[in-house]
C-alpha atoms as a printed R data frame, in Angstrom:
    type eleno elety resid chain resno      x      y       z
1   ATOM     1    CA   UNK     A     1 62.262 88.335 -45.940
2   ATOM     2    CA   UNK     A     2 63.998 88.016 -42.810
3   ATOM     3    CA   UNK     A     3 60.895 86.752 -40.938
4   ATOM     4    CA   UNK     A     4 60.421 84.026 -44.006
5   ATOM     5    CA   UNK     A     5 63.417 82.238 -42.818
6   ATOM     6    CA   UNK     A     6 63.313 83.117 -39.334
7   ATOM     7    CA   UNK     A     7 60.401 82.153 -38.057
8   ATOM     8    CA   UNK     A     8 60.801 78.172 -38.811
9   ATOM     9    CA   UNK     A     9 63.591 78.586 -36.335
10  ATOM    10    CA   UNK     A    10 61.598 79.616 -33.907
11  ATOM    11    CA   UNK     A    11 61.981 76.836 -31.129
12  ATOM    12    CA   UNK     A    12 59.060 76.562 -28.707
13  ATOM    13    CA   UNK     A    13 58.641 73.945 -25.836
14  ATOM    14    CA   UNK     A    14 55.794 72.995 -23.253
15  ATOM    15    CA   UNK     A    15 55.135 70.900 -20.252
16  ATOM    16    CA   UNK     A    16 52.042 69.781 -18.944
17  ATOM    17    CA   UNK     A    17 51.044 67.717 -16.194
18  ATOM    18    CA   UNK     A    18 47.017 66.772 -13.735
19  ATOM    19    CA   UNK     A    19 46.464 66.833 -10.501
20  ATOM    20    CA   UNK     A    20 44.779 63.637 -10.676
21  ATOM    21    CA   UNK     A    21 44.541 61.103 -13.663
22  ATOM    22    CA   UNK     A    22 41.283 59.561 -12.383
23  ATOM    23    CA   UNK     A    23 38.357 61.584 -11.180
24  ATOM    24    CA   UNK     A    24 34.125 60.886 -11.132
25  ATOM    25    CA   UNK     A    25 31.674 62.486 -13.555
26  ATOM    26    CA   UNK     A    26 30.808 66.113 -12.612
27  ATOM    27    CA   UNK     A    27 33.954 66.456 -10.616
28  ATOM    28    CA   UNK     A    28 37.029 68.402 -11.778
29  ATOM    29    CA   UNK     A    29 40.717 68.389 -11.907
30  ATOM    30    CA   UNK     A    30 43.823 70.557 -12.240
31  ATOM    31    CA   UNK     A    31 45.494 70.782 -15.753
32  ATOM    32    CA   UNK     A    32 49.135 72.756 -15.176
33  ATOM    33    CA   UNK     A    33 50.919 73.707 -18.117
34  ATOM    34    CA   UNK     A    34 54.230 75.624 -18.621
35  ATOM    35    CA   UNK     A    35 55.259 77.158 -22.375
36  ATOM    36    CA   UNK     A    36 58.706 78.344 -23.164
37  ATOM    37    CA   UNK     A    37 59.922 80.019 -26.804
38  ATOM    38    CA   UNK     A    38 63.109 81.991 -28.603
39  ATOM    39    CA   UNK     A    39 63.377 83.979 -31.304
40  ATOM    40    CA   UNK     A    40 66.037 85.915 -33.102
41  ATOM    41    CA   UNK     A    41 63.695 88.459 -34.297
42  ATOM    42    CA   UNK     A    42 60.725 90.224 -32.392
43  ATOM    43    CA   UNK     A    43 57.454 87.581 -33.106
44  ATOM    44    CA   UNK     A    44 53.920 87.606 -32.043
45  ATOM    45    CA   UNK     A    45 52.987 84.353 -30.664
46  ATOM    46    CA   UNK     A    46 49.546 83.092 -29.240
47  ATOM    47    CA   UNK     A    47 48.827 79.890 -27.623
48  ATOM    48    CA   UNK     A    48 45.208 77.596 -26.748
49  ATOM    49    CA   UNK     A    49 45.135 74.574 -24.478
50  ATOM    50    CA   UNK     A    50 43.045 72.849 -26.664
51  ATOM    51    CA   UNK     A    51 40.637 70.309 -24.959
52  ATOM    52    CA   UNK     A    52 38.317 67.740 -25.154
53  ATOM    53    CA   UNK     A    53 34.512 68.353 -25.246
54  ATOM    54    CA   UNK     A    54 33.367 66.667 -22.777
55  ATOM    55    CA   UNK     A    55 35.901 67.854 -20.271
56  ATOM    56    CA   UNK     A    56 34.849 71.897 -20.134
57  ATOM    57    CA   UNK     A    57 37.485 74.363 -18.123
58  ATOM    58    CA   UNK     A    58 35.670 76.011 -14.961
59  ATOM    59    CA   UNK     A    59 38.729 78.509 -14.534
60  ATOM    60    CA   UNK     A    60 40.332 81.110 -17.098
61  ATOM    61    CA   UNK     A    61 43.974 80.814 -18.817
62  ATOM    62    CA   UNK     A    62 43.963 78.108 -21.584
63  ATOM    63    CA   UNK     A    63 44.582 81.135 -24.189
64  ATOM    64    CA   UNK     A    64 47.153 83.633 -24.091
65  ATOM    65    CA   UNK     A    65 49.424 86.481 -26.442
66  ATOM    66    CA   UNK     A    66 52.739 87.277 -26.381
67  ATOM    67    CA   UNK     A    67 55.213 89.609 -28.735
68  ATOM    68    CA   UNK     A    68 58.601 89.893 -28.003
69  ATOM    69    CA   UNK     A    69 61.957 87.395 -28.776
70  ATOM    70    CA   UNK     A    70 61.180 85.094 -25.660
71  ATOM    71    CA   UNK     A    71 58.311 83.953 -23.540
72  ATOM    72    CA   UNK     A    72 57.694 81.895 -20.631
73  ATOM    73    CA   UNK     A    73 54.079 81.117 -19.422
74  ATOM    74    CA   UNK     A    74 53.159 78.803 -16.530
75  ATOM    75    CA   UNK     A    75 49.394 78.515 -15.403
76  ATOM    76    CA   UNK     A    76 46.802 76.323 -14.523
77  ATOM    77    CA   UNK     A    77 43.621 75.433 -16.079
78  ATOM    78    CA   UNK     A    78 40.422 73.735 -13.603
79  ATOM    79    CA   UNK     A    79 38.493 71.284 -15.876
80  ATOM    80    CA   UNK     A    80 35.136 69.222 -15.109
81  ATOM    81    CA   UNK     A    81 34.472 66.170 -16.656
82  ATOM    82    CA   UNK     A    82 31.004 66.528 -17.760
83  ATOM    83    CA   UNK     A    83 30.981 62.851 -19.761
84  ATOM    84    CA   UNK     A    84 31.816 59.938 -18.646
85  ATOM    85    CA   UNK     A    85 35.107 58.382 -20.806
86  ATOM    86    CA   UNK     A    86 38.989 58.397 -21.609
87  ATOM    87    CA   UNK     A    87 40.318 61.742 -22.603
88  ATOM    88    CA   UNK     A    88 43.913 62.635 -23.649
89  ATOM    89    CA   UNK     A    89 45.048 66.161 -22.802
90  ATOM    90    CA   UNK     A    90 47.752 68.544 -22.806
91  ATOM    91    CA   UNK     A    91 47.858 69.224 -26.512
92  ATOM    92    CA   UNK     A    92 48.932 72.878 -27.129
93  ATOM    93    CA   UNK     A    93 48.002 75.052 -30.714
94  ATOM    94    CA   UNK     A    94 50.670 77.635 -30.859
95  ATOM    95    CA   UNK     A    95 50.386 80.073 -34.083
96  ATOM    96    CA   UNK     A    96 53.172 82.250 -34.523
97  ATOM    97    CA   UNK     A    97 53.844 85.024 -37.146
98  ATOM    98    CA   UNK     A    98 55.803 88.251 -37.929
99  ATOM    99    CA   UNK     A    99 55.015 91.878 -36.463
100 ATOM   100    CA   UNK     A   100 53.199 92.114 -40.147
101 ATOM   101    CA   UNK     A   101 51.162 88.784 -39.759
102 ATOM   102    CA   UNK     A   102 52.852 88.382 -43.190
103 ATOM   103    CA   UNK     A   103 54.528 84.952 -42.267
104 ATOM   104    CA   UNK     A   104 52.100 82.651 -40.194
105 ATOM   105    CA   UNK     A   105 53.307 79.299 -38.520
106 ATOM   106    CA   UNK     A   106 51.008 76.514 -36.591
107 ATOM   107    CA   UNK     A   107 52.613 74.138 -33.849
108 ATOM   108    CA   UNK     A   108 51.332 71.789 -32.014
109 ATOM   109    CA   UNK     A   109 52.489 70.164 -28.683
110 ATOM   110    CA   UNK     A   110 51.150 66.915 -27.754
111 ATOM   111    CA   UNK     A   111 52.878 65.775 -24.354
112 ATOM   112    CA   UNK     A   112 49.532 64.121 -23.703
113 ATOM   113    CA   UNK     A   113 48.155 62.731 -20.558
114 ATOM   114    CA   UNK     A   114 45.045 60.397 -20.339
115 ATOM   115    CA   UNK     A   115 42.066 61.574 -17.488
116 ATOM   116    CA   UNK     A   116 39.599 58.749 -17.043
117 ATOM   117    CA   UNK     A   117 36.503 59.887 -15.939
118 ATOM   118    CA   UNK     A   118 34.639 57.433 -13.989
119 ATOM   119    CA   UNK     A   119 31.050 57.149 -13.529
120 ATOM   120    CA   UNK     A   120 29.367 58.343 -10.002
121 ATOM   121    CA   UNK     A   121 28.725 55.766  -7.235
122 ATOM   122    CA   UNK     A   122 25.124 56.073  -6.286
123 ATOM   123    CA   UNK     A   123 23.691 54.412  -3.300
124 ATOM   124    CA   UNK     A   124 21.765 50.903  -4.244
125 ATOM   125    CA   UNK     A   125 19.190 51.362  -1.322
126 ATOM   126    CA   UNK     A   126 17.737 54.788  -3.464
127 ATOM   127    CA   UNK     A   127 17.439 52.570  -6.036
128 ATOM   128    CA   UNK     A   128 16.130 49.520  -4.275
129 ATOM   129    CA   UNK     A   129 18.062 47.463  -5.595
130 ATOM   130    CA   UNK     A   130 19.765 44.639  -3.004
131 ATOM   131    CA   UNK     A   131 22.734 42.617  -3.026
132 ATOM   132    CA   UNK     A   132 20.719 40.367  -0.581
133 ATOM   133    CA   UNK     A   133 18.124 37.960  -1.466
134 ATOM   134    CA   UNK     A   134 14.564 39.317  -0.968
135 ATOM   135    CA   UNK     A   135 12.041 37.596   0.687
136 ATOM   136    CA   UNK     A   136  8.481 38.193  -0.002
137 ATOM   137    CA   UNK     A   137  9.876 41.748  -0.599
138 ATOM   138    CA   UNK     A   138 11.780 42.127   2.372
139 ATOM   139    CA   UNK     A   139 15.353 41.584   2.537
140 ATOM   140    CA   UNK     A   140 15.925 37.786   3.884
141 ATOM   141    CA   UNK     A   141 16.241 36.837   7.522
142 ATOM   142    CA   UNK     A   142 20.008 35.186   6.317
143 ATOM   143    CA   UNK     A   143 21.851 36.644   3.557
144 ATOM   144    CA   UNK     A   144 23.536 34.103   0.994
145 ATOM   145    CA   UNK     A   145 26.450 35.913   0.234
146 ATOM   146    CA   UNK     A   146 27.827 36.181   4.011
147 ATOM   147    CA   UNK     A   147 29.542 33.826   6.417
148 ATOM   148    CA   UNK     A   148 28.094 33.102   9.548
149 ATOM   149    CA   UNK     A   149 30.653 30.323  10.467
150 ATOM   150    CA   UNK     A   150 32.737 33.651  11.654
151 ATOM   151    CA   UNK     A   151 31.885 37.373  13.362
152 ATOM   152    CA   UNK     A   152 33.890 39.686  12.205
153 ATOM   153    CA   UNK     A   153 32.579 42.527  14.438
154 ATOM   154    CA   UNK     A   154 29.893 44.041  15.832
155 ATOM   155    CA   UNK     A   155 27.794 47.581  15.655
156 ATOM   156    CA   UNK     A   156 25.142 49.200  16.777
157 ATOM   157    CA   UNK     A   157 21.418 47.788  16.435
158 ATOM   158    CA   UNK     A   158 19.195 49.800  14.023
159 ATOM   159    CA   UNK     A   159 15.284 49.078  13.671
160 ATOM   160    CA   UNK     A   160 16.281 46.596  10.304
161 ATOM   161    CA   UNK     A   161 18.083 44.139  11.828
162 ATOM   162    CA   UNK     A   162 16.684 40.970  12.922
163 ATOM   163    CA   UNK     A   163 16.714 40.108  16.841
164 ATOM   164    CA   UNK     A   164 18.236 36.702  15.681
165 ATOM   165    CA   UNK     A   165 21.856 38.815  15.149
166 ATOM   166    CA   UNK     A   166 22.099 41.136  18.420
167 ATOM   167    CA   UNK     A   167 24.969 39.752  20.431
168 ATOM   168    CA   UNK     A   168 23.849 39.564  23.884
169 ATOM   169    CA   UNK     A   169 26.965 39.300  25.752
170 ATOM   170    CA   UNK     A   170 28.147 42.283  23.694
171 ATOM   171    CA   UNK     A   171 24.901 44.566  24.441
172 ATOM   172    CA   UNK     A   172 25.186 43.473  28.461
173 ATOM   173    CA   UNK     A   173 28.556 44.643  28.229
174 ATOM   174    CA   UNK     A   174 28.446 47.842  26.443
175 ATOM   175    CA   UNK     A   175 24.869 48.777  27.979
176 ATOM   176    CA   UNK     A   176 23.432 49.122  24.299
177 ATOM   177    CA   UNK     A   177 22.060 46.872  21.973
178 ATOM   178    CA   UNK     A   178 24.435 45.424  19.518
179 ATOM   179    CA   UNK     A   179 24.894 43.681  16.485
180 ATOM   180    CA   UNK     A   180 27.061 41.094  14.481
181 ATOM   181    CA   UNK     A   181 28.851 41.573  11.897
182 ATOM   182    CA   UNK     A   182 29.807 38.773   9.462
183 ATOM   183    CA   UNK     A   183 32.567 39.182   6.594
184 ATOM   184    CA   UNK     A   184 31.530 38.287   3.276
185 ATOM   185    CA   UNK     A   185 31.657 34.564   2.106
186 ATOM   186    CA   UNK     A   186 34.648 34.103  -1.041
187 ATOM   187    CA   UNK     A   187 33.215 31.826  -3.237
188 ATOM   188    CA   UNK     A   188 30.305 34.081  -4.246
189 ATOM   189    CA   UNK     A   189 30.699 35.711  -7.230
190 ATOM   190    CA   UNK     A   190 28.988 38.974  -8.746
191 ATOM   191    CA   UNK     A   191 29.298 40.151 -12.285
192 ATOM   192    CA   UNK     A   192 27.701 42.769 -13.806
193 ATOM   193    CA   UNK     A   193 26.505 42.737 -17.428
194 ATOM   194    CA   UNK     A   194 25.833 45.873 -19.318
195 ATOM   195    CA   UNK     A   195 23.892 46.317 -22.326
196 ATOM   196    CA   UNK     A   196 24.973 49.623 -24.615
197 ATOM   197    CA   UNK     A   197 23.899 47.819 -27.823
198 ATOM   198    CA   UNK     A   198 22.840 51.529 -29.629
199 ATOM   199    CA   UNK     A   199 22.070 52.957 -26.578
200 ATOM   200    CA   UNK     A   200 22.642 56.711 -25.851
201 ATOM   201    CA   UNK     A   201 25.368 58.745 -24.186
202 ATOM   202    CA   UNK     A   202 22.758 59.714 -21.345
203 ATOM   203    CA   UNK     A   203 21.881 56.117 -21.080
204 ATOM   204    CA   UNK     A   204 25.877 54.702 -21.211
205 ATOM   205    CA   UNK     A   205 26.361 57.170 -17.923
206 ATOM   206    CA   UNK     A   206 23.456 56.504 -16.115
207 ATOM   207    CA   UNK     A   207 24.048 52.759 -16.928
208 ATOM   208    CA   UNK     A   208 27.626 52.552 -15.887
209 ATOM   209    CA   UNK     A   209 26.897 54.539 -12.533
210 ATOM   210    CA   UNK     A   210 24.700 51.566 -11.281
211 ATOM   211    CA   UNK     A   211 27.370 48.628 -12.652
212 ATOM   212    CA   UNK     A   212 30.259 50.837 -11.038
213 ATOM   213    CA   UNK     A   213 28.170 51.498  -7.636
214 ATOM   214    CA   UNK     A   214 27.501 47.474  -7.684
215 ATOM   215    CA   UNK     A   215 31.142 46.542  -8.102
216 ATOM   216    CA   UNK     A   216 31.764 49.314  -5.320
217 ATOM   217    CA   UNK     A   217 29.506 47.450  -3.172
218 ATOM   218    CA   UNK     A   218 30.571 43.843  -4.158
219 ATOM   219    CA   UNK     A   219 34.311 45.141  -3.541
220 ATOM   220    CA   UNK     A   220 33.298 46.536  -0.070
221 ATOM   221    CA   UNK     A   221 32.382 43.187   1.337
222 ATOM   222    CA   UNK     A   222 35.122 41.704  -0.731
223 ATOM   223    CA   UNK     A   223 33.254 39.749  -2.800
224 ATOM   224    CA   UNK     A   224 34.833 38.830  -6.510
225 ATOM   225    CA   UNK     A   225 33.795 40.880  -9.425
226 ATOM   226    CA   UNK     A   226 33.411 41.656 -12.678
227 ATOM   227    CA   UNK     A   227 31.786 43.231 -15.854
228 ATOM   228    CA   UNK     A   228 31.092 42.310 -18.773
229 ATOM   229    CA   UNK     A   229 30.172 45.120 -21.776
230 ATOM   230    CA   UNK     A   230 28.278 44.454 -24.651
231 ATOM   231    CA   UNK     A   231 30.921 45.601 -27.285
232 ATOM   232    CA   UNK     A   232 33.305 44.066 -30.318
233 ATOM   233    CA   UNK     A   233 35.477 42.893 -28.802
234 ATOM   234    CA   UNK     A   234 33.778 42.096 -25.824
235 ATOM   235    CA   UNK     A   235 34.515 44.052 -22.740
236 ATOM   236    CA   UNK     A   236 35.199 41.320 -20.129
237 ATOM   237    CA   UNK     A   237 37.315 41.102 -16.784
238 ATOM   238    CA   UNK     A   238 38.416 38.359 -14.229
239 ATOM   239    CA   UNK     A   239 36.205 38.103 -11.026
240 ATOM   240    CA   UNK     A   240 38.824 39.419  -8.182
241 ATOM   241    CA   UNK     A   241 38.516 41.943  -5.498
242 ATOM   242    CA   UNK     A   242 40.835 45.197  -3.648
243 ATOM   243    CA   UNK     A   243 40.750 48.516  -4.501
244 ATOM   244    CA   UNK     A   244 43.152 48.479  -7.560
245 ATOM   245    CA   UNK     A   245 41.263 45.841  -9.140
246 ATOM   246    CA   UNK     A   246 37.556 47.865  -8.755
247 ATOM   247    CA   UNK     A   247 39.579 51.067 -10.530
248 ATOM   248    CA   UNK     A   248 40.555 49.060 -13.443
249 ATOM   249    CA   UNK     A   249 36.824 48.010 -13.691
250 ATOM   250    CA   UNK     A   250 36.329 51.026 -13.738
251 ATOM   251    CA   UNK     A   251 38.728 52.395 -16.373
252 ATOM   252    CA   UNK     A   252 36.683 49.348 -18.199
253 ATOM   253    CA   UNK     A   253 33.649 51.330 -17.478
254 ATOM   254    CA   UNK     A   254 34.956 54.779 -18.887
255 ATOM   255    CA   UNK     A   255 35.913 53.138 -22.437
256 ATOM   256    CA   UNK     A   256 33.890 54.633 -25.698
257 ATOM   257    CA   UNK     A   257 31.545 51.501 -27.171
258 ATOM   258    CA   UNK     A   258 32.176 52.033 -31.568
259 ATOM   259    CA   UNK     A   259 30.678 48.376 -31.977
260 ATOM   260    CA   UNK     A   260 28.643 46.018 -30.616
261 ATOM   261    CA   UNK     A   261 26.544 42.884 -30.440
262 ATOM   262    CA   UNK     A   262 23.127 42.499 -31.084
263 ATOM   263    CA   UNK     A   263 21.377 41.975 -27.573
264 ATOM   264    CA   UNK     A   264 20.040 38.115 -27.516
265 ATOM   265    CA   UNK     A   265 23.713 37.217 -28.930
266 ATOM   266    CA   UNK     A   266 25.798 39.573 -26.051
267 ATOM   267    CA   UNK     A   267 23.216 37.736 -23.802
268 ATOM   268    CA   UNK     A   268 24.589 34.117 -25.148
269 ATOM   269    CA   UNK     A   269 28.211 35.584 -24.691
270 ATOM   270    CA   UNK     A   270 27.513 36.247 -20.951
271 ATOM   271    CA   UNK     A   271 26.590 32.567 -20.262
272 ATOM   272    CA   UNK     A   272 30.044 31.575 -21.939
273 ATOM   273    CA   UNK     A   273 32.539 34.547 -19.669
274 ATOM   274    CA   UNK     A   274 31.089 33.805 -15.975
275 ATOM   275    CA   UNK     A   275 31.799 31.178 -13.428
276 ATOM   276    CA   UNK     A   276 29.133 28.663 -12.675
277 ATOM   277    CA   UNK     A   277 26.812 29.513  -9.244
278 ATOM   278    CA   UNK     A   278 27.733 33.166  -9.656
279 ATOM   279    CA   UNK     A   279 24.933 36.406  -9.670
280 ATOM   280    CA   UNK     A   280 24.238 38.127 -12.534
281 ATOM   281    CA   UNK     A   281 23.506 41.775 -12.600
282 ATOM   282    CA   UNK     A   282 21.876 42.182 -16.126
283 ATOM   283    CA   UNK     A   283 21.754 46.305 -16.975
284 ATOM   284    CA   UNK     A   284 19.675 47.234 -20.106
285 ATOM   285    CA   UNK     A   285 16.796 49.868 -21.023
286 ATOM   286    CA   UNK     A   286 14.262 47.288 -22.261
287 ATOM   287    CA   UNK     A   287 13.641 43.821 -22.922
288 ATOM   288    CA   UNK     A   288 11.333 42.042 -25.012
289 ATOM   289    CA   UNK     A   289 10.585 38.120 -24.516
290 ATOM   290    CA   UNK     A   290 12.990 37.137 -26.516
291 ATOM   291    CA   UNK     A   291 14.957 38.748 -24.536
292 ATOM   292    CA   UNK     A   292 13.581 37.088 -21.438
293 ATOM   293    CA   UNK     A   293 13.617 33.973 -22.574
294 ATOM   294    CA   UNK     A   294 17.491 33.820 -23.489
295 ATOM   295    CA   UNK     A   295 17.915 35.226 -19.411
296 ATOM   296    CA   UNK     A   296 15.970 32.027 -18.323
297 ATOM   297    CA   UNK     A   297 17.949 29.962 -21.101
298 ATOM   298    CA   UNK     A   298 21.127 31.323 -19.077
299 ATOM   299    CA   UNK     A   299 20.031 30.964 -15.441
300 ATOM   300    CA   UNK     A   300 21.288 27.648 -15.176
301 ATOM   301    CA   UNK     A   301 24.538 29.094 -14.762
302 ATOM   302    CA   UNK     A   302 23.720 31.406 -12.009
303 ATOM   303    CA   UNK     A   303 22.464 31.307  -8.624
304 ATOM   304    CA   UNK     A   304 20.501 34.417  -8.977
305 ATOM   305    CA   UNK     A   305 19.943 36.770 -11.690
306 ATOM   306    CA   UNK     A   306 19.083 40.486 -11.612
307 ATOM   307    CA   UNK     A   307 17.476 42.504 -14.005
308 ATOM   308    CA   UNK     A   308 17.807 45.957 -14.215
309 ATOM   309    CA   UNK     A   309 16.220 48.227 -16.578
310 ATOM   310    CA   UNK     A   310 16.524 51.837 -16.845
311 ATOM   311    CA   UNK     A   311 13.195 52.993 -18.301
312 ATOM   312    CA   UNK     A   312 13.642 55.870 -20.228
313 ATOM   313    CA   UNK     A   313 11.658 59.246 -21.477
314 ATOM   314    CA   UNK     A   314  9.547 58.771 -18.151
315 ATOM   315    CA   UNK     A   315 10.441 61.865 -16.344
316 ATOM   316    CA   UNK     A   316  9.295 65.166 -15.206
317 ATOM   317    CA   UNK     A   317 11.285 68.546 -14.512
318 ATOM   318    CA   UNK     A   318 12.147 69.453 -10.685
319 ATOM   319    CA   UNK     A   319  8.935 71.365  -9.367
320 ATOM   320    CA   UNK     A   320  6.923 70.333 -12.253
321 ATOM   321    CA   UNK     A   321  3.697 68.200 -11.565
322 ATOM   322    CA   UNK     A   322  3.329 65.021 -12.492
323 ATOM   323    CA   UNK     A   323  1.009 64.513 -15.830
324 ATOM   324    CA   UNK     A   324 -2.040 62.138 -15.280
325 ATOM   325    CA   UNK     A   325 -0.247 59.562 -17.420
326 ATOM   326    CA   UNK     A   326  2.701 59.741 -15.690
327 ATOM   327    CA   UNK     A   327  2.543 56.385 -13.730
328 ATOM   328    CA   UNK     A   328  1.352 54.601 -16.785
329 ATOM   329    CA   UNK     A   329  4.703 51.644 -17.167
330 ATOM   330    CA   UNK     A   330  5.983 50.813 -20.884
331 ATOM   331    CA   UNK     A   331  4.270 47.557 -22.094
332 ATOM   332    CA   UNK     A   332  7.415 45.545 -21.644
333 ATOM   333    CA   UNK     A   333  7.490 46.473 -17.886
334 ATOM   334    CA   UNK     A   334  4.196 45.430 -17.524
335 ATOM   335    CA   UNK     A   335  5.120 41.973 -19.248
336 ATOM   336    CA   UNK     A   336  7.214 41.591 -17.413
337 ATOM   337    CA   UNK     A   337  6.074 42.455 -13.623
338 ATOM   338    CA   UNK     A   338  2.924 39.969 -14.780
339 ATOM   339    CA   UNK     A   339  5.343 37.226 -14.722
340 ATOM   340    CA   UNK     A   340  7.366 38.672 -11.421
341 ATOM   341    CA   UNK     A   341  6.327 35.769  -9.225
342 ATOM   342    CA   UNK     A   342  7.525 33.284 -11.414
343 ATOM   343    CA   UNK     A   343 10.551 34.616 -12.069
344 ATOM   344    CA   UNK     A   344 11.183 35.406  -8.618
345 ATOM   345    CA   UNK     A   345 10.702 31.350  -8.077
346 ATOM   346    CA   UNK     A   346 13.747 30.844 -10.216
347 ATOM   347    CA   UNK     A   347 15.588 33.660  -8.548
348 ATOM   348    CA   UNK     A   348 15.221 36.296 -11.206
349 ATOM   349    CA   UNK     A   349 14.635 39.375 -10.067
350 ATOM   350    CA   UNK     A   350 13.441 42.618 -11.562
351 ATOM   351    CA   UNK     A   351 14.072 46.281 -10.854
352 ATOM   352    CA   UNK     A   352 13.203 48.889 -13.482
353 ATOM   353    CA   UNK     A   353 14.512 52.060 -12.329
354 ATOM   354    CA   UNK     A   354 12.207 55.356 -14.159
355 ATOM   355    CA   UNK     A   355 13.236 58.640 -15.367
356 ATOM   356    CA   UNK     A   356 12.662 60.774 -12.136
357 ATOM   357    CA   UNK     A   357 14.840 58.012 -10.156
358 ATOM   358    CA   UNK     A   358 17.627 59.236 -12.871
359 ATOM   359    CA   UNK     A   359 16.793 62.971 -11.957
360 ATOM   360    CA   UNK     A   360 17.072 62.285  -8.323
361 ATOM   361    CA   UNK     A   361 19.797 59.855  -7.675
362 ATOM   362    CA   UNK     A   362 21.749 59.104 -10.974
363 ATOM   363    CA   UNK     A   363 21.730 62.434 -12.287
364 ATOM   364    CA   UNK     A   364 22.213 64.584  -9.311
């Protein structure tokens, strides 16, 4: 009867503490944890590191057994983040009981810490998708977005780059050709509009790699950005740029959707949350014409709109050969590539991206 009063005085306490509170999808972190408990009497005690599911531990020690009056336990746990999201951990299960397992008694710590995991940064040019303005399907001679009122630098020529931008006095100089370099211009403005109106956990990752890698790239040449997610409320942040500014975007990016708005009404909302003569980035899986015809309904706000559509249930396994019918596009991508020249006319532009582009790039 001893152990019946006993072990509810049984004082246990527990530490825990990351190696890094912000890490990519597929990437890992340390969890370090450190477990202390007294007894009067001679207990067994046993102890999990209970996590969450998404965020699976590479390296043993999140379980351990003990008997005896005191123990003191400090180890470290590797976890992956295998989902993109916000996670709380460091919550301990301890279970403690008598020699006997007569008496039994659960505690659990929660000296929580919150991991965001963020989506991966893919390059755009895999996807061919371009921050500059095409130009009969070649990037333009002059790009919109920079400032050539100013060189900021110069580099070395590659084969892509127009003989209208080598700096001659700069290539007689250095015996090489070279390039220049122009900083980005202010006032444009990029936000990025994503779609996860019942859309699935694969798609929500593979969809908030390409708005994170775009807000990389925007943030790169310091031009302002933001998102905007389809959810209740809706997900939207101010247009600025520097590096702490593109991690909250994407914490942004890592937050669970529970609600949202059907898609021609999130599309309305985007109109209202941007700043006139800005570029839209418009992610989504499909789009019917009513769809379409809310973007052109919009476009009078922007000065150039991008659609990007991640066509799923397209793919084929690594090694595996292509079906005949593999090529064949969903309806609505053929709608909508019929109308590609006029849209491109009122600077829409489309890029559907197809499963084995996922396999390859966004999924690697």
């Amino acid at each position: 009867m001893l152990y019946a009063v006993f072990i509810n005085k049984v004082s246990i306490e527990s530490f825990t503490d990351v190696s890094t509170y912000t890490l990519t999808l597929g990437s890992s972190f340390d969890l370090k944890y450190f477990v202390s408990g007294n007894s009067v009497l001679p207990i067994k005690i046993s102890y999990e590191v209970l996590l969450p599911y998404y965020l699976i531990p590479i390296s043993s020690g999140n379980k351990g057994k003990f008997f005896g009056r005191n123990i003191s336990v400090e180890n470290t746990i590797r976890c992956r983040g295998n989902r993109r999201g916000t996670y709380n951990v460091g919550e301990i299960e301890f279970r403690i009981s008598d020699p006997l397992a007569l008496f039994n008694r659960i505690i659990k710590s929660d000296n929580l810490k919150t991991i965001f995991v963020f989506p991966n940064i893919v390059p755009l040019e895999k996807l061919k998708i371009l921050l500059s303005d095409p130009f009969e399907g070649q990037k333009a001679k002059y790009r919109i977005n920079f400032d050539y009122s100013y060189v900021a630098g110069v580099r070395e020529y590659n084969p892509f780059d127009p003989v209208s931008m080598i700096h001659w006095k700069q290539t007689a100089h250095r015996g090489k050709l070279m390039v220049k370099e122009f900083d980005f211009s202010a006032s444009k403005k990029i936000y990025v509009a994503l779609n996860l109106h019942k859309k699935s956990k694969r798609f929500q990752d593979n969809a908030t790699s390409i708005a994170a890698s775009v807000i990389y790239y925007a943030n790169k040449f310091h031009l302002p950005n933001a998102i905007i997610v389809n959810s209740k409320p809706l997900i939207v942040s101010l247009p600025k740029t520097g590096e702490y500014h593109m991690l909250e975007n994407f914490k942004l990016l890592s937050i669970s959707i529970d609600e949202s708005f059907e898609t021609l009404e999130f599309i309305q909302k985007i109109s209202d949350n941007v700043d006139f003569g800005s570029e839209l980035f418009y992610i989504d899986k499909d789009m019917n014409l009513d769809a379409l015809e809310e973007i052109l309904k919009i476009k009078k706000n922007f000065s150039k709109i991008n659609i990007i559509l991640l066509v799923d249930d397209t793919f084929v396994k690594p090694n595996e050969k292509p079906p005949s019918y593999y090529f064949m596009e969903p309806a609505y991508v053929k709608r909508i590539a019929s109308v590609e020249d006029v849209l491109r006319r009122e600077s829409i532009y489309f890029y559907p991206i197809f499963g084995n582009e996922y396999l390859t790039v966004l999924e690697r």
